[in-house]
DRENGUTI-338780 format. One record per residue (C-alpha): residue number from 1; residue in three letters; x negated, y, z. Coordinates in pm, 1 decimal. Each point is the difference from the previous one (the first is absolute). Layout:
<nodes>
<node nudren="NUM" zator="ala" c1="X" c2="Y" c3="Z"/>
...
</nodes>
This chain:
<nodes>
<node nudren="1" zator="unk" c1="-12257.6" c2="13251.8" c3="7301.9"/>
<node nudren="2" zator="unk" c1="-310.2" c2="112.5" c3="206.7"/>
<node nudren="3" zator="unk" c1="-279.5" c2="182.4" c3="-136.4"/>
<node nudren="4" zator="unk" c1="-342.5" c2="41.9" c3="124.8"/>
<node nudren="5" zator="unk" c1="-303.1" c2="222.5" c3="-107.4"/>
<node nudren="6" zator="unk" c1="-335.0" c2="-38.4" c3="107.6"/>
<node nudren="7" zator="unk" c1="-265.6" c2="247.8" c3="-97.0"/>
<node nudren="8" zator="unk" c1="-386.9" c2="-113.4" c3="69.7"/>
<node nudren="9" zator="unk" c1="-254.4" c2="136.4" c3="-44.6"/>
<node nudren="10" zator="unk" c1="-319.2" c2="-297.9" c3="-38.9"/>
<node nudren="11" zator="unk" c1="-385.0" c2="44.5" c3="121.3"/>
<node nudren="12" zator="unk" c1="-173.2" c2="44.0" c3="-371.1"/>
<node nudren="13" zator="unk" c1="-222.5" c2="-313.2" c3="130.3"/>
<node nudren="14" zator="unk" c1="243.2" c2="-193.5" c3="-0.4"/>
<node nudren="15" zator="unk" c1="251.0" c2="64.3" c3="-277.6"/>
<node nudren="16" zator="unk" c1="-85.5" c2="-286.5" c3="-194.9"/>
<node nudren="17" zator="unk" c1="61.2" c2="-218.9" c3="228.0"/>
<node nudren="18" zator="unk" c1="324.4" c2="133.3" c3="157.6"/>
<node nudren="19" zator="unk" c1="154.1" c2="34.9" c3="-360.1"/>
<node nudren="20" zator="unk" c1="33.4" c2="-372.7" c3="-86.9"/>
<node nudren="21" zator="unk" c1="113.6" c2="-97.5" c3="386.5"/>
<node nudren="22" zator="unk" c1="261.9" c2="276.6" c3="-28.1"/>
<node nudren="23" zator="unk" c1="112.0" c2="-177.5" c3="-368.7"/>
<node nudren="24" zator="unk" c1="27.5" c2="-311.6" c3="184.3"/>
<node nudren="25" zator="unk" c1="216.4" c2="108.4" c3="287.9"/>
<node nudren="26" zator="unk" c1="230.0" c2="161.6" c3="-236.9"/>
<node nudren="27" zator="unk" c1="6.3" c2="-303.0" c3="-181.2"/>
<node nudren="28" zator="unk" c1="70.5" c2="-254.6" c3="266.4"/>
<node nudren="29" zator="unk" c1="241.5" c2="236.6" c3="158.7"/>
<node nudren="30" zator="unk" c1="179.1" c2="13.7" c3="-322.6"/>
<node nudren="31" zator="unk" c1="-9.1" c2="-374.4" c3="-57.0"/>
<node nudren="32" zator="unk" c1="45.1" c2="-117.3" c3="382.1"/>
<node nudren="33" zator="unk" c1="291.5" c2="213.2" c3="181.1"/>
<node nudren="34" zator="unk" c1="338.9" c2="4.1" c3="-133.2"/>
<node nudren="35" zator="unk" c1="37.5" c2="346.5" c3="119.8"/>
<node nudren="36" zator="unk" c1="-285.4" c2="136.5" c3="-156.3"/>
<node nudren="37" zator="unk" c1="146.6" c2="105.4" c3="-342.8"/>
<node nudren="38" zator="unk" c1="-270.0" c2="265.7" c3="-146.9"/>
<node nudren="39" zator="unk" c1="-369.6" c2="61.3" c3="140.1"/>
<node nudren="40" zator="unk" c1="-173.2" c2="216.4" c3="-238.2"/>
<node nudren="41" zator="unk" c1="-362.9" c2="144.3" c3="28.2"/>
<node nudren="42" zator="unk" c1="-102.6" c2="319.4" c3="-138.5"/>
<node nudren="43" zator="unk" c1="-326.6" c2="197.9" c3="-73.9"/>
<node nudren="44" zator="unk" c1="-84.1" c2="266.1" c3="-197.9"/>
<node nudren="45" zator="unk" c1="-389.0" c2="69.6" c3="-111.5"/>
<node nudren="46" zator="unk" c1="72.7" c2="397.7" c3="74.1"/>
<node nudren="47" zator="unk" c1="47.1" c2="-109.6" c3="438.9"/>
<node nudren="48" zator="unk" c1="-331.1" c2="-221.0" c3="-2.6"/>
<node nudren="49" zator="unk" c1="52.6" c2="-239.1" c3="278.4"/>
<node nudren="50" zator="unk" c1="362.6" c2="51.4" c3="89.3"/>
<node nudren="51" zator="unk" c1="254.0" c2="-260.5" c3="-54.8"/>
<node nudren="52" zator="unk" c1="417.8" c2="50.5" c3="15.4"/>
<node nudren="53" zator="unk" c1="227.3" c2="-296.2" c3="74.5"/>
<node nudren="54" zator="unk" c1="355.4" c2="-24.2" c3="-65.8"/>
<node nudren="55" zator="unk" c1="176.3" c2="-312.4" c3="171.9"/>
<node nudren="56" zator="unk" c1="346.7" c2="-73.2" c3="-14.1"/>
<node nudren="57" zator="unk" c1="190.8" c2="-230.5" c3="228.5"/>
<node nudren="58" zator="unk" c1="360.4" c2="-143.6" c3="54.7"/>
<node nudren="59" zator="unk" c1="18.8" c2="234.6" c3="304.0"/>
<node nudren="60" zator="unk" c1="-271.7" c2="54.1" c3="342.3"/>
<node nudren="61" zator="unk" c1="50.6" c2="-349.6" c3="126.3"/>
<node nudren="62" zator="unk" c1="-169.5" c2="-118.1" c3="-354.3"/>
<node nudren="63" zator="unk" c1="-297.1" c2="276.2" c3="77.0"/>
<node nudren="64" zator="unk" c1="-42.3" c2="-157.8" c3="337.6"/>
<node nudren="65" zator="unk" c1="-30.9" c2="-360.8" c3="-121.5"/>
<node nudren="66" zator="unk" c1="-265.0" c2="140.5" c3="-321.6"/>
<node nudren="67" zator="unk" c1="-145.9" c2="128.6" c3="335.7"/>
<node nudren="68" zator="unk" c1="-17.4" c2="-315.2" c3="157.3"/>
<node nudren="69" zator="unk" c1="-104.7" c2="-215.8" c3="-248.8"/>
<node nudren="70" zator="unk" c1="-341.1" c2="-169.1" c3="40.7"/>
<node nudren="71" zator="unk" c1="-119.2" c2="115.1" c3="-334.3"/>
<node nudren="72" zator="unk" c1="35.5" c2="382.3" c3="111.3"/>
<node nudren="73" zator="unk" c1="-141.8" c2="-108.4" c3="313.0"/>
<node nudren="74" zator="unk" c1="-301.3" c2="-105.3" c3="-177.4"/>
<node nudren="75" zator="unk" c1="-13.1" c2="251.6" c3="-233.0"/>
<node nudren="76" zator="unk" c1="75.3" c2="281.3" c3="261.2"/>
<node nudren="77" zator="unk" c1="-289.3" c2="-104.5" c3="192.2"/>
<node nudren="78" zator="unk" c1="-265.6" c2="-131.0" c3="-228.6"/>
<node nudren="79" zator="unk" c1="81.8" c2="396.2" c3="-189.7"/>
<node nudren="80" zator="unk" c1="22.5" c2="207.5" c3="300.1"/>
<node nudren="81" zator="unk" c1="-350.2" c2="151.8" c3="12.0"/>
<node nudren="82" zator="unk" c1="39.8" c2="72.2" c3="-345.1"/>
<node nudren="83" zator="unk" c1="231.2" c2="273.6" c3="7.9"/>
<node nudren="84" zator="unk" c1="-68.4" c2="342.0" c3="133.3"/>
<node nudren="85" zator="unk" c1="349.8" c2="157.2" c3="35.4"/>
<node nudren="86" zator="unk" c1="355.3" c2="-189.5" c3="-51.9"/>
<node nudren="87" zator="unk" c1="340.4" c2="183.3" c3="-31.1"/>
<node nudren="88" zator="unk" c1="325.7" c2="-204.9" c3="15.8"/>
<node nudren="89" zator="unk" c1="332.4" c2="98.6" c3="-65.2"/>
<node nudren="90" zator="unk" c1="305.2" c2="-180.7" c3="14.4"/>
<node nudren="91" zator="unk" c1="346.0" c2="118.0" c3="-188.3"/>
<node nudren="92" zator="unk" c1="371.8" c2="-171.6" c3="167.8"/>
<node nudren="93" zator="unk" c1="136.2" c2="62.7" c3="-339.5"/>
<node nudren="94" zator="unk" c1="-54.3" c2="-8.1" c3="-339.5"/>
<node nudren="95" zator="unk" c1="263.4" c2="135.1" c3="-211.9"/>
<node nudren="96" zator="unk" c1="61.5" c2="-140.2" c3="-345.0"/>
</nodes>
């Protein structure tokens, strides 16, 4: 398996309108690519703002197709001015 984190950190104007597009991505990824198998978003009340994603894939070449797909397209573009500051980071391995 492949793991991925994201960490963002969203422009308080547009919160709550980044919070249902964000739902939706995880949901289509979820429903749409066989190698998406978990795609969970995460806030907390005490980090107004931030968000925390963990995605987990067959292996990279699944990443690269969630990448590719036209809803993240979409989404990454129609979202982009919405976030101030992004962190990803990607784990080879996940031990179980």
């Amino acid at each position: 398996m492949f793991a991925v984190t994201v960490t963002l950190h969203i422009t308080p104007a547009h919160w709550d309108t980044f919070v249902p597009l964000m739902a939706q991505n995880a949901a289509r990824s979820l429903a749409d690519e066989t190698g998406c198998h978990q795609f969970d978003v995460a806030t907390d009340p005490a980090h107004p703002h931030e968000m925390f994603l963990y995605e987990l894939y067959t292996d990279a070449a699944a990443f690269d197709v969630h990448l590719n797909t036209a809803h993240f397209k979409t989404f990454d573009t129609s979202t982009a001015h919405m976030i101030a500051d992004k962190t990803v980071r990607t784990y080879a391995q996940v031990v179980q």
